[in-house]
Structure formats: C-alpha cells, structure tokens
C-alpha positions in Angstrom: 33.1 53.9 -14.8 35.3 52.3 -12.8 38.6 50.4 -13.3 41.1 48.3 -11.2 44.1 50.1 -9.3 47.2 48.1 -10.1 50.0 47.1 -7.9 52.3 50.2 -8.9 49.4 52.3 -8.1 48.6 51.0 -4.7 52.7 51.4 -4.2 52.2 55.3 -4.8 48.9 55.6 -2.9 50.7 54.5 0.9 53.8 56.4 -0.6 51.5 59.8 -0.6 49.7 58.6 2.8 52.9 57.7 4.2 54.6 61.4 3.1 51.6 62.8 5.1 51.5 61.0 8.1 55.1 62.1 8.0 54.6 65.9 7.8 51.5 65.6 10.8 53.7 64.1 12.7 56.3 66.8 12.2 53.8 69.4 13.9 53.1 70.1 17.7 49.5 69.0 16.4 48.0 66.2 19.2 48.7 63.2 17.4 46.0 61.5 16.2 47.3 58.7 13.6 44.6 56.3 14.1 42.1 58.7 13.4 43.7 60.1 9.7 44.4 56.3 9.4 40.9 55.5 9.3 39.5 58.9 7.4 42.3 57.5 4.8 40.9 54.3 4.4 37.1 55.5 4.6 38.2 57.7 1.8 40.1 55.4 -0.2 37.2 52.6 -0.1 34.4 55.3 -1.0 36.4 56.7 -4.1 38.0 52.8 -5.0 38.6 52.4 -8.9 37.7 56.2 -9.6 40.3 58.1 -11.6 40.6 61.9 -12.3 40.8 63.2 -15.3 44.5 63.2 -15.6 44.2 59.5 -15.2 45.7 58.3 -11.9 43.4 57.3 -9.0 41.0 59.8 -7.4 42.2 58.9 -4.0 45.4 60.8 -4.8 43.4 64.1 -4.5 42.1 64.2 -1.0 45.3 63.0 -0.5 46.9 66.1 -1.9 44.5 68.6 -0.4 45.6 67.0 3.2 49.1 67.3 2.4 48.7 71.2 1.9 46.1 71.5 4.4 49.0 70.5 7.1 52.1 71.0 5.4 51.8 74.7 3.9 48.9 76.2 6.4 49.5 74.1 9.2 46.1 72.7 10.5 45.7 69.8 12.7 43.9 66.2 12.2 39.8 67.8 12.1 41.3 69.6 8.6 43.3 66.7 7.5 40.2 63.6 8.1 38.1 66.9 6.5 40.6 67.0 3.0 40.3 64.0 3.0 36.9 63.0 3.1 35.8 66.5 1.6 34.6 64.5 -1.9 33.2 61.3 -0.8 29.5 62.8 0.3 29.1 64.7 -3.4 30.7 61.9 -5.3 29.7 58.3 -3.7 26.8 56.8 -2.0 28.1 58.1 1.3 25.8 60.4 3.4 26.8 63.1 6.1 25.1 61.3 8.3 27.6 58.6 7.8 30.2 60.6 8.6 29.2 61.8 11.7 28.4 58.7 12.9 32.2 57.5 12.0 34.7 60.5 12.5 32.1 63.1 15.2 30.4 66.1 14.3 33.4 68.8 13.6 34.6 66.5 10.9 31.1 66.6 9.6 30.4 70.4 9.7 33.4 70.4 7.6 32.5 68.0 5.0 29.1 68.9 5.0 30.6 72.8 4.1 32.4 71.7 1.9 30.4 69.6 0.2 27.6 72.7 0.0 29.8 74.9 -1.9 30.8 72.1 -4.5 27.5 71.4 -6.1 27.3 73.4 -9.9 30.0 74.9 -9.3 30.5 74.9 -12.9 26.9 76.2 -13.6 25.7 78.3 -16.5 23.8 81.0 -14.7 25.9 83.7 -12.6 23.0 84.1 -10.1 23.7 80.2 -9.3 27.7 81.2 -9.1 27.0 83.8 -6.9 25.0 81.3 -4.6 27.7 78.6 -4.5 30.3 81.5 -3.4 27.4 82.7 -0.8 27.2 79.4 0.6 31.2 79.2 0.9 31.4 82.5 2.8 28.4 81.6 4.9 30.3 78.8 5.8 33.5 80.9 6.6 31.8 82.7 9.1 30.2 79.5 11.3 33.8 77.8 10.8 36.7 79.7 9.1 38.9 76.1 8.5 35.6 75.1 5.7 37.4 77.3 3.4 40.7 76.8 4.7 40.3 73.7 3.6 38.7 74.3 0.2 41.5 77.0 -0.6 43.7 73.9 -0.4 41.4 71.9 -2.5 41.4 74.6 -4.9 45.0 75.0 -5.0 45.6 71.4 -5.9 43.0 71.2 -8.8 44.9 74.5 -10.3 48.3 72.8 -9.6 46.7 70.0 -11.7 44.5 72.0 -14.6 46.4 71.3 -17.5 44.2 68.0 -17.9 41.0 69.8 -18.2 39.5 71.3 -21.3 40.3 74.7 -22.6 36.7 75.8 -21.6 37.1 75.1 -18.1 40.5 76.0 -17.9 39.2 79.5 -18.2 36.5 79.4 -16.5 38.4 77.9 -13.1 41.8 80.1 -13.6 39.1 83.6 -14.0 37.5 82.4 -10.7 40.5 81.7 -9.0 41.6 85.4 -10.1 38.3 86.7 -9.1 37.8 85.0 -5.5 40.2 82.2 -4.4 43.8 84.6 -4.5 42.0 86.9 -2.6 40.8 85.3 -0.1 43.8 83.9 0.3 45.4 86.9 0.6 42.7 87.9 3.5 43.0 85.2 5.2 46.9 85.9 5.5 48.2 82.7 3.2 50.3 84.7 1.0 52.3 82.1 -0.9 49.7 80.2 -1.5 47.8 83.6 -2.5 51.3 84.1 -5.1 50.8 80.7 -6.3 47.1 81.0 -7.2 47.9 84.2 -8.9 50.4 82.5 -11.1 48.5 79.7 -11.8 45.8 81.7 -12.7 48.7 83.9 -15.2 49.6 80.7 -16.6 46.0 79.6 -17.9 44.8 83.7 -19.0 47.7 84.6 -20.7 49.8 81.2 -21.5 51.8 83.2 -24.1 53.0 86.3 -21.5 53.5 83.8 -18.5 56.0 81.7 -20.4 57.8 84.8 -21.7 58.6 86.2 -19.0 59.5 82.9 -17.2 61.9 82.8 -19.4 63.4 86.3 -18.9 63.7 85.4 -15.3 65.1 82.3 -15.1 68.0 84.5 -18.1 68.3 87.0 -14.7 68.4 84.2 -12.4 71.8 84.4 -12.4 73.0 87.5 -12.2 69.9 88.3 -9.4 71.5 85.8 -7.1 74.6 87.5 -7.5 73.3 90.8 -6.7 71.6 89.1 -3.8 74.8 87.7 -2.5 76.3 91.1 -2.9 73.6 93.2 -1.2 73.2 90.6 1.9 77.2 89.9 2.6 77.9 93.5 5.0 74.6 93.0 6.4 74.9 89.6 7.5 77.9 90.4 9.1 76.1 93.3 11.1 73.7 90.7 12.2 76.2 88.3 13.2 78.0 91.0 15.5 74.9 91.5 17.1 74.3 88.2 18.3 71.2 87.4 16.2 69.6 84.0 14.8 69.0 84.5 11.9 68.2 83.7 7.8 68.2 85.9 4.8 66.2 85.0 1.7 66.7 86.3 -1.5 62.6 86.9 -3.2 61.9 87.4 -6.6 59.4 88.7 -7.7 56.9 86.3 -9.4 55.7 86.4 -13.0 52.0 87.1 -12.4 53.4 90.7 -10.2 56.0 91.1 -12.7 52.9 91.5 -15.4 50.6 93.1 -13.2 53.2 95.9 -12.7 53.7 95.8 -16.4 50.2 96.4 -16.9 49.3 98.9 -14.4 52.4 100.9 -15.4 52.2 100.2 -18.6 55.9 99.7 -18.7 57.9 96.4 -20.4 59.5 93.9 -18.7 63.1 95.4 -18.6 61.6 98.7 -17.5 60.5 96.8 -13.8 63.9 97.1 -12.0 62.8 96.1 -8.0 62.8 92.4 -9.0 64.6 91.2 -6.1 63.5 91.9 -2.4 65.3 90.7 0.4 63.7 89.1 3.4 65.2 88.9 7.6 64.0 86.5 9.6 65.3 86.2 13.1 64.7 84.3 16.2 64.3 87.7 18.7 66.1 87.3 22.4 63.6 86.7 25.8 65.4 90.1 27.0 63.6 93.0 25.0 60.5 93.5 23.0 60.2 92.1 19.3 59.6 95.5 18.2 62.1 97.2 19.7 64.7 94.5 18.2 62.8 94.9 14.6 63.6 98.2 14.8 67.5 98.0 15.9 68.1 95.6 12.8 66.3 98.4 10.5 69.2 100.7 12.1 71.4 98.2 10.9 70.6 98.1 7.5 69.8 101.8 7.4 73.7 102.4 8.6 75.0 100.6 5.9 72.4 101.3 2.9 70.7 104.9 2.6 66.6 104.3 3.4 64.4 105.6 0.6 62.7 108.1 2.6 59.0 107.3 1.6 59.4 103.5 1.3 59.1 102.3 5.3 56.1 100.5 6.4 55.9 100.0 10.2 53.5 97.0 10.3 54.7 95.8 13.8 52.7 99.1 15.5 49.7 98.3 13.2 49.5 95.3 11.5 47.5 94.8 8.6 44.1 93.3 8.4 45.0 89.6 7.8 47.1 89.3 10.7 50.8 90.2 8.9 53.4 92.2 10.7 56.5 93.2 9.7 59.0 96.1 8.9 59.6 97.1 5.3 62.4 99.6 4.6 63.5 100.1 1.0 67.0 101.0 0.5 69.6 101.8 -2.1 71.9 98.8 -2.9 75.3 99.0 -4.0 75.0 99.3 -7.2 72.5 101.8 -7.5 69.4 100.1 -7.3 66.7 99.7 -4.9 66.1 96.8 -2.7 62.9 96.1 -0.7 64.5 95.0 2.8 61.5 93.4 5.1 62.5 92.0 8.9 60.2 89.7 10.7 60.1 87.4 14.0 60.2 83.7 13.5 56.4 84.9 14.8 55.6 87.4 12.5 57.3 85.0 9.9 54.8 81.9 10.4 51.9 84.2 10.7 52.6 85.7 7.1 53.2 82.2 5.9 50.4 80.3 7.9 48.3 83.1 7.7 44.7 82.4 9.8 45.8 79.3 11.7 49.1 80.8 12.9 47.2 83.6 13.7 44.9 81.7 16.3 47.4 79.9 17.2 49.5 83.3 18.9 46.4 84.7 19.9 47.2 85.1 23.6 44.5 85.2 26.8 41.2 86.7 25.9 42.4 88.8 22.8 39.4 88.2 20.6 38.6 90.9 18.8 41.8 91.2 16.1 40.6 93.2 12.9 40.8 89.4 11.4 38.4 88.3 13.9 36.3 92.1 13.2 36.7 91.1 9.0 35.0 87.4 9.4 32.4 89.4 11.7 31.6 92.1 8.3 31.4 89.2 6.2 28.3 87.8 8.8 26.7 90.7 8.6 27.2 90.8 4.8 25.3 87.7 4.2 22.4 88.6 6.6 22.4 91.8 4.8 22.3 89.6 0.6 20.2 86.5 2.4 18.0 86.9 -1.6 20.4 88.6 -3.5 23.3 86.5 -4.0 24.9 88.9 -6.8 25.3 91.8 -5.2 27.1 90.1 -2.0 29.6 88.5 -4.6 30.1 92.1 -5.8 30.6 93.8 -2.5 32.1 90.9 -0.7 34.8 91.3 -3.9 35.0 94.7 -2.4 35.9 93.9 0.9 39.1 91.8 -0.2 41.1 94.7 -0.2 44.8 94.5 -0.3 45.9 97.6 0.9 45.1 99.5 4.3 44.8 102.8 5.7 44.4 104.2 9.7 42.1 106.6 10.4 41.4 108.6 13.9 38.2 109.1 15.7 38.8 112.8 17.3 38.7 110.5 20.6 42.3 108.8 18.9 40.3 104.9 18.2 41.8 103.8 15.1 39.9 102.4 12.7 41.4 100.4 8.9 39.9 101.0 5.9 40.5 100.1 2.3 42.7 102.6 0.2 40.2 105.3 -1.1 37.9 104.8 1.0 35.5 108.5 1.8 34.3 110.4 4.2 31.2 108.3 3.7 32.8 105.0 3.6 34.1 105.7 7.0 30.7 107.4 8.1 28.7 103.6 7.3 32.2 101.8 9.0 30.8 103.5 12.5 27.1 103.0 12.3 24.6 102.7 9.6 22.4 105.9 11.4 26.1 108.0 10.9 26.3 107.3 7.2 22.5 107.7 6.7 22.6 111.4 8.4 26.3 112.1 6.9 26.7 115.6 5.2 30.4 115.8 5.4 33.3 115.3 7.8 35.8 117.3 9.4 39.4 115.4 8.1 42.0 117.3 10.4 40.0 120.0 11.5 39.0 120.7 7.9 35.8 120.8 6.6 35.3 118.2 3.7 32.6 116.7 1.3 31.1 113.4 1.7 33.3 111.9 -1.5 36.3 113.6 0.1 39.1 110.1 0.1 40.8 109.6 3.4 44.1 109.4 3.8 46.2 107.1 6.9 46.6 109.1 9.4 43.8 111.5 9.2 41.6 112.0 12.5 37.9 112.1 10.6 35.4 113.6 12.5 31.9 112.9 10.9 29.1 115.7 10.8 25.6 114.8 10.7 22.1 116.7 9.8 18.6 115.2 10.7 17.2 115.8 7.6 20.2 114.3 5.6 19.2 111.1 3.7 20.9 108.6 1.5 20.7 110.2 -2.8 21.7 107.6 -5.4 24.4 109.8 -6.5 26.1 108.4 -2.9 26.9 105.0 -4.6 29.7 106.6 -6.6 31.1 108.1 -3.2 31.7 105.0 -1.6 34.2 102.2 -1.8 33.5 99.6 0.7 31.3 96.7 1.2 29.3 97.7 4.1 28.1 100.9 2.7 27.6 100.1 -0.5 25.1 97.3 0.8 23.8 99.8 3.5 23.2 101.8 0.7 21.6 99.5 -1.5 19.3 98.1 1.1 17.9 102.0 1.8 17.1 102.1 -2.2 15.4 98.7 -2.4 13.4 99.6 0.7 12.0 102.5 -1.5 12.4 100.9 -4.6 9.6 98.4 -3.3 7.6 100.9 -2.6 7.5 102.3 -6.1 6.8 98.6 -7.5 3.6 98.7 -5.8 2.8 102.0 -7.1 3.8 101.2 -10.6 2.1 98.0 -10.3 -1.4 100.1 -9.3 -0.8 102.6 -12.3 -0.6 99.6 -14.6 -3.6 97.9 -13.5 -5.6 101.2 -13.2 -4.8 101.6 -16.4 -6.1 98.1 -17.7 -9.5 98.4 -15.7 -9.5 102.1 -17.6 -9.5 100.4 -20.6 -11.8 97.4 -20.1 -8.5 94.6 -20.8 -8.1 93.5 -17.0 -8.3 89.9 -18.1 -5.6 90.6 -20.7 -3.2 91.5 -17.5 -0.7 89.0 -18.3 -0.8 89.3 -22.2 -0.7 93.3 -21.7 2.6 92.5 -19.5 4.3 90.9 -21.9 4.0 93.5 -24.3 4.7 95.8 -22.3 7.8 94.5 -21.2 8.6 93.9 -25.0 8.1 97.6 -26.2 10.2 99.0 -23.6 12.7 96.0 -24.0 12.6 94.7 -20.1 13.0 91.4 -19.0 12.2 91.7 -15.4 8.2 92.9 -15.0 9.7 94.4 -11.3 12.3 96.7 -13.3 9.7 97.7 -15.3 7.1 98.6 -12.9 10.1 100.5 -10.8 10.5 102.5 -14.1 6.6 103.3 -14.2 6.2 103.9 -10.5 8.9 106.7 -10.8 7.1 108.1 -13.9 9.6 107.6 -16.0 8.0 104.9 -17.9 4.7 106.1 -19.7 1.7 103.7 -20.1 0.0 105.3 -23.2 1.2 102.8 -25.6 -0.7 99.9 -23.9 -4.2 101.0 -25.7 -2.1 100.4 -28.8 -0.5 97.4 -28.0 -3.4 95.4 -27.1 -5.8 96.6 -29.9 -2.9 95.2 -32.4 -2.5 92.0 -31.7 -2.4 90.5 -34.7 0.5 92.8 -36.3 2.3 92.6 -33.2 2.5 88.8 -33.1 3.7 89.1 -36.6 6.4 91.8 -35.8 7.7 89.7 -32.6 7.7 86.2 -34.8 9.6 87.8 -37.4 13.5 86.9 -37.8 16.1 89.1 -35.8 18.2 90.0 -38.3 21.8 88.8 -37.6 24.4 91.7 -37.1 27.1 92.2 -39.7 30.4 91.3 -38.4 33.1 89.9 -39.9 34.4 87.1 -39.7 37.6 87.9 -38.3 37.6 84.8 -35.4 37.3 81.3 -35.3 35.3 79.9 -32.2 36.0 76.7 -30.7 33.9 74.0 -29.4 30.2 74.5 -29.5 30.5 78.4 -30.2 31.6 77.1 -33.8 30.2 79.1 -37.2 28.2 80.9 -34.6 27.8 84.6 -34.2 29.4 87.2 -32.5 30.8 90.3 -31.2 33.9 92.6 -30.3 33.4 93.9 -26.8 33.4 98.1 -26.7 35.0 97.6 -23.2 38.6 96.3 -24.0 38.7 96.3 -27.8 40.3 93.1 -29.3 41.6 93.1 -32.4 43.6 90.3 -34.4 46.6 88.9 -32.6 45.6 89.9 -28.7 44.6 86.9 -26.7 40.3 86.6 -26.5 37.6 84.4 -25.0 34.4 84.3 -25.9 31.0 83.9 -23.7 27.6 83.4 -24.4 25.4 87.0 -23.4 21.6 86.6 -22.4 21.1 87.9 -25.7 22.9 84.5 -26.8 25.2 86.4 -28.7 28.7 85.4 -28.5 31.1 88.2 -27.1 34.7 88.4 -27.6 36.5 90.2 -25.1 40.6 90.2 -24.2 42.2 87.9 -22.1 43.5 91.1 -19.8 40.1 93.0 -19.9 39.4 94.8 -16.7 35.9 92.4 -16.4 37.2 89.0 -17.6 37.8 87.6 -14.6 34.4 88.4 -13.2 33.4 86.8 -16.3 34.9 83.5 -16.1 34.3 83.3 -12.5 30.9 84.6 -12.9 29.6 82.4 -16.4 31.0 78.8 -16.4 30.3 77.1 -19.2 29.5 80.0 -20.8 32.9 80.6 -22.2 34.2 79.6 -25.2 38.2 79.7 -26.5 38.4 81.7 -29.6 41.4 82.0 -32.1 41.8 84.6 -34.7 41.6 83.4 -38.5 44.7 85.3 -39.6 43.4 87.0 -42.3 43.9 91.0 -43.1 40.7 91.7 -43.5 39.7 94.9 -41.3 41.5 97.7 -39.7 40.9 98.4 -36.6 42.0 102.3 -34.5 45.0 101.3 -31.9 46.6 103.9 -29.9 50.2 104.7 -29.3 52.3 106.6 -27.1 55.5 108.3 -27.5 58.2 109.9 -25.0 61.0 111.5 -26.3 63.7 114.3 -26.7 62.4 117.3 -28.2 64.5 117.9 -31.8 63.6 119.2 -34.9 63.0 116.0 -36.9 62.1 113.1 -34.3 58.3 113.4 -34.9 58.5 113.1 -38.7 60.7 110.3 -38.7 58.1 108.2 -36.4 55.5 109.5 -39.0 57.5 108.2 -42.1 58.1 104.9 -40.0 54.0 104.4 -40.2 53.2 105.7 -43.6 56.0 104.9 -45.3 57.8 101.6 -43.7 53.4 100.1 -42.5 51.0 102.3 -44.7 49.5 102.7 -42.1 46.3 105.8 -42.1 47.5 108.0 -39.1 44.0 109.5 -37.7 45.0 111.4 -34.8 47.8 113.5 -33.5 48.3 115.1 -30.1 52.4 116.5 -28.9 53.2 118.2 -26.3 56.6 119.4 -24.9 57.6 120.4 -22.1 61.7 120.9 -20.7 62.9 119.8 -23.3 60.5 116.5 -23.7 57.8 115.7 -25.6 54.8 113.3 -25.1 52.4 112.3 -27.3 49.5 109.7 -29.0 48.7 108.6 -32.2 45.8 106.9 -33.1 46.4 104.6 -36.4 44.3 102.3 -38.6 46.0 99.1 -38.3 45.5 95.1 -39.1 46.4 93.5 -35.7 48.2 93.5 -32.6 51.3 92.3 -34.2 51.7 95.2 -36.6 51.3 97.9 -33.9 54.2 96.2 -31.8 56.6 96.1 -34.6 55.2 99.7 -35.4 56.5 100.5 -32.1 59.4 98.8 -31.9 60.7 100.3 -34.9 59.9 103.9 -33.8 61.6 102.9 -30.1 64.8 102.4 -32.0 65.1 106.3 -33.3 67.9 107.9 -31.1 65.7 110.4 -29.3 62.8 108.5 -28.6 62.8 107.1 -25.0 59.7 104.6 -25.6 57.0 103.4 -27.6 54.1 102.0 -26.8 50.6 100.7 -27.1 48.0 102.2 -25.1 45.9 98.9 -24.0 42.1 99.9 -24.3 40.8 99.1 -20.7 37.4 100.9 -20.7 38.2 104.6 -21.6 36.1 106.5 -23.8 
C-alpha cells in the first residue's frame, strides 16, 4: 500500500542525498555527481510512497546503505548507484534489464547480485538458507564489491531492527552472528565487524548487553583518566621524535567484553584489559614504515616494561584480511596491562577500509595477496558444493577464521593456516593428491601423526605412502574448509557407489519375494521401520551391510496391521509446562534441548524441529546462532511462566583458601539458607587452594546466582560460579 510523502518528508529525503553527495565528494573518487544524481532519482521514483516498517519512506534505506557504502568503507560511485538501486529490481516493476540499459552493465552485475541473494531470505527450510548464502559467496568471488555492498545493507537494517518483530529479530541478529560479522572481519572491515557483533549482542541477550553498557559507561570515566595517564610520557616521546601523529583511547566493546566473560567464564569486574591504546602516525619519505613501526615500539618499550609473550609483528606477515600492524602489550603505571598497537596512516585505512583500501595500495602487478588467495578458496569451494548448499555454508563458516598461524615448507614458502589446523589440514592446503596419500608429517624434523596441530613457526614437511587413502575417522583430524570438503567429496564418491549396491540388494530382494510391483509401497515401509527419511541414506546403510533386509517379508505380508500401527496417534511427550511460547508456537508442545540445558530464568528461543516439535534452547548455546541463521521463521520467542514447579541439576564451581571450615559453610549456605538437594561433590587442594563442583537440584537460574553470590561472600572463597552447560556430557 502506498501513501503520500509529505513536505517535511521530502525536506529529510534531499537532506540525506545532500549529506551523501557531500561525503563522495570528500573522496579522491572520480566524480561522478550526475550519475548518483540520476541512480537517486531512478530510485526514489521506483520506491515513491513505500515506507519501511519503522514508518518513514523506503527511499531513506538505499539512501543509508550508500552513505556507509562510501563513508565507512570507502567505495566509489559503481557501489554507491549499486546501494542505491540494490532494492528496486526485487521490490518494483523494474527489471535488470532496465537497469543496464540506464546506468551500464557493472551497475547491473551489482544489482542483479544483489538482488539474487535477497529472495527468501527469511525462508523456512535451512537447505534454501544455505542456497541464498551460496549465491552471495558465488557472487563474491565474480565481484567482491556485491557483498561489499550487501554487508552495508545489512548493517543498516540491524542499525534499524528494533521495528521488526521479536521472531525476526532473532532470526536476523543469529545470522548476522553466524555469517555477516565474519565476513566482515575477512574482508578486513573491522568496525563495522565490532558493530555487527554488538548489534547482534543487543537482540540475543538484550538483558546482558544493557548491563554491561551500563557498567561501562560507570568506568567511562575513570578509563579516560587512565588513558590520559598512560598516553601523556608517550606522547611526549613521539613529539621529540618528530612524528605526526594521534593516539586513541579503545574500549573494549560489550559484545568482547561478554564473549571474554563467556569463554573465561569470568564476571565482568574480573576482565581488567578494557582499554587498549592505539598509534597512528604519518611515517617520513626517508626510511621504511617498518623500520619506523618498530623505533616507536622502542619508544614505548623504554618507558613501559613489554609483556614478553604479548607482541605481534603483523608488519613482516600480515594477517589474511589485509591488516598490519604492531601490537605490544605493556605494563601501565598503575599496574595494569595495556594493549599498545602502532600503525601507518596506511596500515590505519587498510584495517578500517578493509578490502577496498586494500586494492586500493595494491602496488604494480602484486596480485596474489593471501586476500586475493582466500576469495580464490572460496571459488573453488563453491565448484566443489555446486548440489550441496549445506555443507559449503558449514565449511565456508570454517574458513572465516579469525586467527592465523605460519607454517614452513622445508624449502622456507610460508603458508597461513587457521589456529589448530593439522598435519592434515596443511597436507590438503598443498594439494588434494598430498592430503589423500598423507601418513604423517615431519613438524621440525620430528616425526608426527596426521592429527598432530601445527603451531606458527613450524617448518612441516609432509610424508606420503601410495597405498595411504582417506578413513572417515580423518574428518575429526581436520579443521579447515578445503579438506574437510576434499574429504567429503572422496566419501560421497564411494558413498554413491554403495547406493547402487544397496539399491540392487533391495530390489533382488523384492524379485526374491515375488513383490516387485510393490517397490515403492515396500520403500516406504522400509524407510519407516528403520526410521529414515531419505530412501539414499537408507540404501547407503544397506549397501554397507549395516542395514538388514529380512524384515521386508514381514512388512509387506502385514499390511493391514501396519497401516493401523502408522495411523495411530503419536503420543505427545510429557513435559511440563514450565514455558510460555509466543506467537504461533502458543499452547503448543515442546522440549528442553540436552545440548545447552535451559532452565527457568536463562534467556531461550524456541524453533520448530522436522519432527515439528518445538525445541527450547539458550540464548548463548554453542548452536543458536546456526540456528537462527539457519531456520527463519522457524523460531519462536519463549518466556518462562514463573512458576516453581521442577528442579532442574545446575553445576557450581568453587575456588578458595584451603581452611578447616570453608567447605561446610558453602554446604550450610545451600541446605540450610536454599534447601537446596546437593547431588554431587568433588574438592581438591592443592598449595594451599582448593577447587571444586557441586552439582545441586535447583528451581532456576535466579536461585543458583544468589546461591553463589552468597557463598562468594565467605572470607576464603575467591569465587563462585555457575558452570554454563555448553554441550559437555
């Protein structure tokens, strides 16, 4: 439906055009001002009287994405006609064909990119997911600025996502997670990789993001102060050297200030690096950048001790996406430790800028950066998943890595891997045939296994075998992309094979018993009995002999008592009813997932299994972000009821001083102060510590943390804590 634009409206619609004409015209870009003028107005007619769901005219989108597409990653007028005619195809009359015809072909490519990997988007069925991101990392690898352009898009709709439903909140924040930070990340856009993150924080876990917002903005204060502190001797060491420079004070953002929580399962006052401190300097014509790097590192390092294994030198080997930099950590003045990094005004715009800054210093013929190498894996990924779109999701996931290591040929090439990457990894990184014939490695002149993890540094040199060939065991051995899906293609080449063998047994077995015209009846019963849904999975299991056919006889003389069996009711499983589910999972069934755990009080989502059962699983589980990015519509918001119905088994963990005592009064704290059933104990001390876990029966999250802040107060009891179930047995 469409509706008029009023006067104040068409007043804030130039405003925005007119705010991004003047941040193109800010760049070194050729100026092109006609040709934005005219995408604008295309644009604006094509989407005329359409409003977004927040209410104000759609035009102010595209208008958005171009501002970010020029302003914070710096492209030129192809990207900013592209933002803004990136909707019009999918959501007017307009064709591509059209837009060829009016703006040239790149423009077009663009568009049409972009509007490929828009369509159902939101769909119900992961395998259709999977083929939307397919088709945007297809397009990545013909023109990298397609999803250049659609990060930007997708950083405005999350900068705008509090005017969508709960549902989709979810389900766009958990793909962001899952994909879009990322990518950004790999594509060397770190801000707008921290700003996705957050965004994402703020829509998973609304009640942790605006706690500890506002236990930063109480440090604010007194972090600035530090800041000032820290950065006062140092500037003047700069200044004495003749250097053109800025400091920033950085802290650290909410989304890594939880993530370290999490993965350290420490609090918020236990994270102490929250400020980092960044140089960047304009370097003099007369020496090398890194050599000048390196002599303000001596600067600092003269004035603050260096934490002897906290310097990354990426200046001699930058990192995948392009960044360089020197990192030094050092000891502050008042005893805590600083993250110092130095950059160029170079190295600067490339970490900010990310792939366009990147081409933009590449100098003479130097094409073959291990940026340029990355986009070239991700080609050979998609030739490699052309049918099965979930697995290259999966292992493309894989191959957005965020940390780097260096390994050695014995001939000294360097190769960068992922952290914990193998023997074998590193045996598929050189050629498929290596990984295929791989029977170990010699890492340093010593011999090691094919699951032995590489560290940087180590000169690998990879030992082969002729009659050496790929076991499935090898899949837990490996942690990349590219041998993981070198892997998986060996299997399915042999897996195909035993298809058509268990496909023969099966109808052998059919013309044995005289019911070959009952092949596709006998199938699904087959598939039934031995609870399969895919007829190809179940004739793999057959071909390998796993699967026996003596119950087909059976099956098909019983017809009648199997209908009836199959038609009867499932009966419903008994849970209680512990949760309320929103929207149209209402009154409906469901279940706790084994995987995180939930129990009252933690934050949950719900989605909608094959089984169409509802599952409930935490907000912070180790798979809800593959979920949301992975299900769509699928996911429904769910709120516990409130009611102390069922106890549930929480773990907690204890560090303390070892006296006579301490233990017993943390018992009488849960069985006296709670009532709390205490199931399992385990103590052990060691110098004069203890650590240990108790497993309790308790009514919700909010009981075990005022369990556990209560035992945290006892003297000799350094900390408390719950031990978050993430998938442990």
């Amino acid at each position: 439906m469409k509706t008029e634009i009023t006067k104040q409206e068409e007043l804030a619609i130039e405003q925005a055009f007119a705010d991004l004409l003047k941040s193109y015209t800010a760049t070194r870009h050729h100026q092109k001002v006609d040709l934005i003028t005219r995408a604008f107005e295309f644009a604006k007619n094509a989407h005329a009287g359409v409003r977004r769901r927040s209410g104000e005219p759609y035009i102010m989108h595209p208008l958005a994405v171009a501002k970010i597409v020029v302003s914070e990653i710096g492209l030129g007028s192809t990207c900013i006609c592209a933002a803004l005619l990136h909707d019009v195809v999918e959501d007017t009359d307009t064709t591509i064909e059209q837009i060829q015809q009016e703006f040239g072909e790149q423009i077009a490519v663009i568009v049409d990119g972009l509007t490929k990997i828009s369509s159902n988007l939101l769909s119900k069925e992961a395998s259709t997911q999977a083929e939307n991101f397919r088709k945007l990392f297809a397009t990545m690898a013909t023109d990298a600025r397609v999803v250049l352009v659609k990060i930007a898009d997708r950083l405005h709709n999350m900068r705008t996502l509090e005017f969508q439903p709960k549902e989709k909140q979810l389900k766009i924040a958990g793909e962001t997670q899952y994909i879009y930070a990322p990518l950004a990340y790999r594509l060397g856009l770190f801000p707008i990789k921290q700003e996705l993150e957050n965004l994402s924080f703020k829509y998973n876990h609304p009640a942790q993001y605006e706690d500890i917002c506002r236990r930063l903005e109480n440090k604010q204060t007194v972090q600035m102060e530090h800041f000032e502190l820290f950065a006062k001797p140092i500037r003047f060491a700069l200044q004495s050297m003749g250097y053109d420079f800025e400091m920033q004070a950085r802290i650290k953002t909410p989304y890594s200030i939880w993530k370290k929580m999490q993965d350290k399962n420490v609090s918020f006052d236990e994270v102490y690096d929250l400020l980092a401190v960044r140089i960047v300097f304009k370097p003099n014509t007369d020496r090398s950048e890194k050599e000048q790097c390196w002599n303000i590192y001596s600067a600092v390092t003269e004035i603050y001790k260096p934490h002897p294994e906290r310097i990354r030198d990426w200046i001699s080997t930058p990192k995948a996406n392009g960044y360089e930099a020197l990192h030094v950590t050092v000891m502050g003045p008042e005893g805590e430790w600083v993250e110092v990094q130095i950059r160029t005004t170079r190295m600067h715009d490339i970490a900010e800028r990310g792939l366009a800054a990147h081409w933009k210093y590449k100098m003479g013929n130097d094409t073959n950066s291990e940026l340029d190498r990355w986009i070239d894996q991700i080609r050979d990924l998609i030739k490699q998943h052309s049918q099965n779109t979930a697995d290259f999701l999966s292992e493309f996931k894989l191959n957005l890595f965020s940390s780097e290591i260096f390994v050695f040929t014995p001939r000294g090439d360097f190769n960068i891997l992922p952290q914990g990457a193998t023997v074998l990894d590193f045996a598929y990184q050189l050629h498929t045939e290596l990984g295929e014939h791989c029977v170990g490695a010699k890492v340093n002149h010593a011999l090691q296994p094919l699951s032995y993890k590489i560290k940087s540094g180590d000169q690998v040199e990879i030992i082969t075998a002729e009659n050496q060939h790929p076991q499935r065991e090898w899949l837990q051995w490996t942690n990349t992309a590219k041998a993981k899906s070198r892997l998986n293609d060996y299997f399915r080449r042999g897996d195909r094979e035993l298809i058509a063998q268990g496909e023969k047994k099966f109808n052998d077995e059919l013309n044995r018993l005289g019911k070959s015209e009952m092949h596709d009846i006998a199938l699904h019963r087959l598939l039934h009995y031995y609870d399969f849904k895919q007829p190809a999975h179940l004739m793999l299991q057959i071909g390998k002999g796993v699967l026996s056919l003596e119950p087909l006889e059976e099956l098909l003389k019983s017809k009648k008592q199997r209908q009836r069996k199959e038609e009867a009711p499932a009966s419903k499983p008994q849970i209680p009813k512990l949760l309320v589910l929103t929207d149209y999972g209402r009154n409906k069934e469901y279940t706790l997932a084994n995987c995180c755990h939930p129990i009252p009080g933690d934050e949950v989502f719900a989605y909608l299994n094959d089984k169409n059962m509802f599952v409930v699983h935490k907000s912070n589980c180790p798979d809800a972000e593959r979920i949301k990015s992975s299900y769509g519509k699928r996911l429904c918001p769910a709120e516990w009821d409130n009611s102390r119905t069922q106890t549930f088994v929480e773990t907690i963990a204890l560090q303390g001083i070892d006296r006579t005592g301490v233990i017993i009064k943390a018992l009488e704290i849960i069985s006296t102060h709670y009532k709390c059933n205490l199931q399992y104990m385990q103590i052990k001390a060691n110098d004069g510590l203890f650590e240990g876990r108790l497993k309790l029966d308790v009514y919700d999250s909010d009981e075990v943390r005022k369990i556990c802040s209560e035992i945290s107060e006892i003297p000799e009891i350094n900390y408390a804590r719950r031990i978050e179930s993430r998938g442990e047995k």
